[in-house]
Structures are given as structure tokens and as C-alpha cells.
C-alpha positions as CSV (number, residue, x, y, z in Angstrom):
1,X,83.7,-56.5,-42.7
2,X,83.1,-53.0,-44.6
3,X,82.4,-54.7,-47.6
4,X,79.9,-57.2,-46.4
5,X,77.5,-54.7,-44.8
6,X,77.6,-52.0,-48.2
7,X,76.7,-55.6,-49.7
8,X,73.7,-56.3,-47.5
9,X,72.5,-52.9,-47.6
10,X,72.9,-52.8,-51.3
11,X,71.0,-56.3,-51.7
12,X,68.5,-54.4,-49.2
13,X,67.3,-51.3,-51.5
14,X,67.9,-53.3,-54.5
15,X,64.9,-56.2,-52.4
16,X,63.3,-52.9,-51.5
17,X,63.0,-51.4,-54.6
18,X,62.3,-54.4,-56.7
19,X,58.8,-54.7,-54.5
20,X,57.5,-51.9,-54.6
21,X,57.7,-50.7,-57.6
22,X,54.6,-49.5,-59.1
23,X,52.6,-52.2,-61.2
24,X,50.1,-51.8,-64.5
25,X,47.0,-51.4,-62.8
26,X,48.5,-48.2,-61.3
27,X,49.8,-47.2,-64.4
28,X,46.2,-47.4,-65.2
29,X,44.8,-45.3,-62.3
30,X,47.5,-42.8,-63.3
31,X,46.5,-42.6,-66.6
32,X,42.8,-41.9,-65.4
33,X,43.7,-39.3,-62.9
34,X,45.4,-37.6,-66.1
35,X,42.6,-37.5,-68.2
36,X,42.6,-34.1,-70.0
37,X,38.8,-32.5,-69.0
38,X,36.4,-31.8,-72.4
39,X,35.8,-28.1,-72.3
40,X,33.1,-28.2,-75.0
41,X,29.7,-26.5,-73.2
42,X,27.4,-29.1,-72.0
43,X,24.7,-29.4,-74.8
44,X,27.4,-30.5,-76.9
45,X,28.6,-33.2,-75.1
46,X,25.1,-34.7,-74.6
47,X,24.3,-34.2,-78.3
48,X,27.4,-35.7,-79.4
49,X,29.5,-37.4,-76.3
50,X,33.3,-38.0,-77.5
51,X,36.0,-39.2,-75.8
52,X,38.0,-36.9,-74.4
53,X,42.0,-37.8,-75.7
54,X,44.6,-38.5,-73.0
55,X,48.5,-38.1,-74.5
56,X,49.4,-40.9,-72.1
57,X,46.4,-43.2,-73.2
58,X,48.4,-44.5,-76.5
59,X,51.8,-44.8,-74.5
60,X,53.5,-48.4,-73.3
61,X,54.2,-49.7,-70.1
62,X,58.0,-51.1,-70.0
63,X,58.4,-53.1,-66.8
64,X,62.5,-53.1,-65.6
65,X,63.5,-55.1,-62.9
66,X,64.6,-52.3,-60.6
67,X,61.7,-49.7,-61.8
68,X,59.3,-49.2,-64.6
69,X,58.9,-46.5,-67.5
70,X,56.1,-45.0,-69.1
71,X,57.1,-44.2,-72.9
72,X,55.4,-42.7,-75.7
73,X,55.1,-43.8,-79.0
74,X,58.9,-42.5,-80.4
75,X,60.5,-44.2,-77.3
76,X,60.6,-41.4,-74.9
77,X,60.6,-41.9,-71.3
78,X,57.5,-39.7,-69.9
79,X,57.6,-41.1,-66.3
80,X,59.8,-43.4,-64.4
81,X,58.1,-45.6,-61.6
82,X,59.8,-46.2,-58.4
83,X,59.7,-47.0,-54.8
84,X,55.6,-46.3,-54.8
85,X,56.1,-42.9,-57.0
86,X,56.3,-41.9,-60.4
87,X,58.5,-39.4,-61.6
88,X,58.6,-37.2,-64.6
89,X,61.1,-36.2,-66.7
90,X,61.3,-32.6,-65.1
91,X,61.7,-34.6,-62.1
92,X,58.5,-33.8,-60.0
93,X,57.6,-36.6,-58.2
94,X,53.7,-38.2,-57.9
95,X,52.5,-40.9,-55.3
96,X,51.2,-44.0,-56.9
């Protein structure tokens, strides 16, 4: 009996965190929200708008089943996604 209900309450946060995991779109927003400011004065920027670089802008979106990870280019994991929140690797945690 002990081992059927640590069963259905592991098949529960396993359901639980399959679904709400966070998706691409708001690894997108997050990615936005990030965006490193351009500190160059303002005649500059109208003269000669750039665009301002983002370190998480070139990095990949690997989808697990259970969670999700944010990696740069050499591999390493710069935020895990789970249950609605994305962690980093200090292990702050961010609402999606």
C-alpha cells in the first residue's frame, strides 16, 4: 500500500512538472527582459543605432522531458527551466 501511493505521488510531480515547464516563447521573453542596456550617449545612438549584444541571444534552447536548459555555445548549462521558473547556475531562481 506504501508503495502504491510514493508511486502516484511520484507519477504526480513527474505529470506536474512535465506541464509546466517553461516553453520557447518564454525563453524568448527571457531573453528580452535580459537585454544588456547601450550606454553610448544619445546622439550616438541616433547617428549610428546598433544593436545592443545579449550573451544569451546566441545560446540554444534544449527541451528535456522533465525540464528545459538554456546553454551556451561550449555546452554550458546557463539556466535550467522548471515548474514556471528558471534557474541559474548560482541557483537564484526567476519567474517565467
Amino acid at each position: 500500500m506504501k508503495t502504491a501511493l510514493i508511486v502516484i505521488l511520484s507519477m504526480a510531480l513527474a505529470i506536474g512538472a512535465f506541464l509546466s515547464r517553461p516553453t520557447e516563447a518564454d525563453f524568448k521573453d527571457f531573453v528580452a527582459a535580459h537585454a544588456v542596456p547601450e550606454q553610448r550617449p544619445a546622439p550616438q545612438r541616433n547617428a549610428r543605432p546598433s544593436r545592443a549584444r545579449n550573451p544569451l541571444e546566441s545560446a540554444e534552447f534544449c527541451d528535456r522531458i522533465l525540464w528545459v536548459e538554456i546553454r551556451d555555445k561550449d555546452g554550458k548549462t546557463l539556466y535550467a527551466g522548471l515548474f514556471s521558473h528558471w534557474w541559474d547556475s548560482s541557483g537564484r531562481m526567476q519567474r517565467v
